[in-house]
Short mmCIF file of the C-alpha atoms (twelve columns), coordinates in Angstrom:
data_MODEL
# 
_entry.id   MODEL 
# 
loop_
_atom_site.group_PDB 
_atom_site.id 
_atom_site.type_symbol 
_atom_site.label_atom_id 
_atom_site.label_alt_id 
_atom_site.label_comp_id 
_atom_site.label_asym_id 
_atom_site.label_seq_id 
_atom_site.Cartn_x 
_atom_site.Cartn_y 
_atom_site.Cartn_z 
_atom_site.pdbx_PDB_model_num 
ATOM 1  C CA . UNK A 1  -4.879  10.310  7.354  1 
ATOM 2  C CA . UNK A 2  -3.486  7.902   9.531  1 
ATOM 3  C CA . UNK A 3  -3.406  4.224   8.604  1 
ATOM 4  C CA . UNK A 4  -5.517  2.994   11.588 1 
ATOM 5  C CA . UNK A 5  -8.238  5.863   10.167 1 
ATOM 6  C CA . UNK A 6  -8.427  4.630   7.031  1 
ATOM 7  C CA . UNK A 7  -8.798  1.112   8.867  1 
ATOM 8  C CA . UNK A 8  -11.673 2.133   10.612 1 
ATOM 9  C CA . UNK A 9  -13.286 3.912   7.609  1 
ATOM 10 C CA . UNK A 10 -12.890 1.098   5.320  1 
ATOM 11 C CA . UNK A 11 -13.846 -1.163  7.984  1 
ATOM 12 C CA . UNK A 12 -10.520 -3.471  7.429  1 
ATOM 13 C CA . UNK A 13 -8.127  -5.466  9.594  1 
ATOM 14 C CA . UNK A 14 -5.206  -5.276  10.019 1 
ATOM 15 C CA . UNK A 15 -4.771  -9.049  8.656  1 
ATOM 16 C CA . UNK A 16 -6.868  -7.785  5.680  1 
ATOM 17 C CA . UNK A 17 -4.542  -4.918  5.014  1 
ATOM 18 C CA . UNK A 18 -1.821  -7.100  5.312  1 
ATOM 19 C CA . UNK A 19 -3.204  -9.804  3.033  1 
ATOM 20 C CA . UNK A 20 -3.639  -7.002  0.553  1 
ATOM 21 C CA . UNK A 21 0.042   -6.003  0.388  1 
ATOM 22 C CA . UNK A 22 1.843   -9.335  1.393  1 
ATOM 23 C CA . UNK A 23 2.804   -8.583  4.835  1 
ATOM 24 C CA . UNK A 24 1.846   -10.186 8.573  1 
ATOM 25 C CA . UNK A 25 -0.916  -8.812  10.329 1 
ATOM 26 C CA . UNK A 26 2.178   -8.294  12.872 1 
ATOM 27 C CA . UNK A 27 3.358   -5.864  10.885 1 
ATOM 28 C CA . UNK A 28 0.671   -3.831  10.485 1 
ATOM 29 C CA . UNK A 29 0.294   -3.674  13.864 1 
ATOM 30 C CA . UNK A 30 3.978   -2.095  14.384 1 
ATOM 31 C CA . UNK A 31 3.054   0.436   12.163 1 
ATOM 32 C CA . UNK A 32 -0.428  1.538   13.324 1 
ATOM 33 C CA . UNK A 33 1.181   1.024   16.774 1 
ATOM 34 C CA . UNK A 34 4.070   3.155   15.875 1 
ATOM 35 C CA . UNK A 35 6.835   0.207   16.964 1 
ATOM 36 C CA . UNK A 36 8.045   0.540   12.760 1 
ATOM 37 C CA . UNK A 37 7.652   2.302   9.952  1 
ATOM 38 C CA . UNK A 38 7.159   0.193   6.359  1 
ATOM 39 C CA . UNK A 39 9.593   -0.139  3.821  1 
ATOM 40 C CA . UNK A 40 9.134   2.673   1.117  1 
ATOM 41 C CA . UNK A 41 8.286   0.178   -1.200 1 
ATOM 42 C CA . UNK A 42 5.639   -1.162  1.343  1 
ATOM 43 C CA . UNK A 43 4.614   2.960   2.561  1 
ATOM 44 C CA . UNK A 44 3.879   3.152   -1.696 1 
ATOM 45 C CA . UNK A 45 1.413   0.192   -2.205 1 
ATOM 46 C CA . UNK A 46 -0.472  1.644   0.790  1 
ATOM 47 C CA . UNK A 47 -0.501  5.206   -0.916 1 
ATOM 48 C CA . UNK A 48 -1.864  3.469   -3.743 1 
ATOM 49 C CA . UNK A 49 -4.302  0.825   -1.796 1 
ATOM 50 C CA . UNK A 50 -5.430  4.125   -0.120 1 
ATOM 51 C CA . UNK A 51 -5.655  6.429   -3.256 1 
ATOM 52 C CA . UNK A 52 -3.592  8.619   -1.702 1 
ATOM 53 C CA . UNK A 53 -5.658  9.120   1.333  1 
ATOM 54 C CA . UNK A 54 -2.785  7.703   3.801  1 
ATOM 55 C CA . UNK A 55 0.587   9.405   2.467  1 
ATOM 56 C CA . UNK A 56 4.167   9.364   2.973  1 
ATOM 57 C CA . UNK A 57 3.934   11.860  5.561  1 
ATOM 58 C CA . UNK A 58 1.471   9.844   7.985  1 
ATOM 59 C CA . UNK A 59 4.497   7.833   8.191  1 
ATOM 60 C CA . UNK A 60 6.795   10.493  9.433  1 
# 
């Protein structure tokens, strides 16, 4: 699942995502934008925000 999806799901922003794993709502934006992909260490606390609904290969 994409990271936008889960967004919408969980009905979070992208400044609340960010807030939850110490980043800029900028970011966040790059990635569900595509611009950037997250650090590993960044693409793991989202696996684990996510329980493992948004994996390592959404980022690919």
């Amino acid at each position: 699942m994409r990271l936008a999806d889960w967004m919408d799901k969980n009905n979070l922003s992208q400044k609340e995502i960010g807030d939850l794993i110490d980043v800029k709502q900028s970011s966040v934006s790059r990635w569900v934008n595509g611009v950037m992909r997250p650090s590993l260490s960044k693409i793991k606390e989202i696996i684990v925000l996510t329980n493992g609904e948004v994996s390592f290969e959404d980022f690919c």
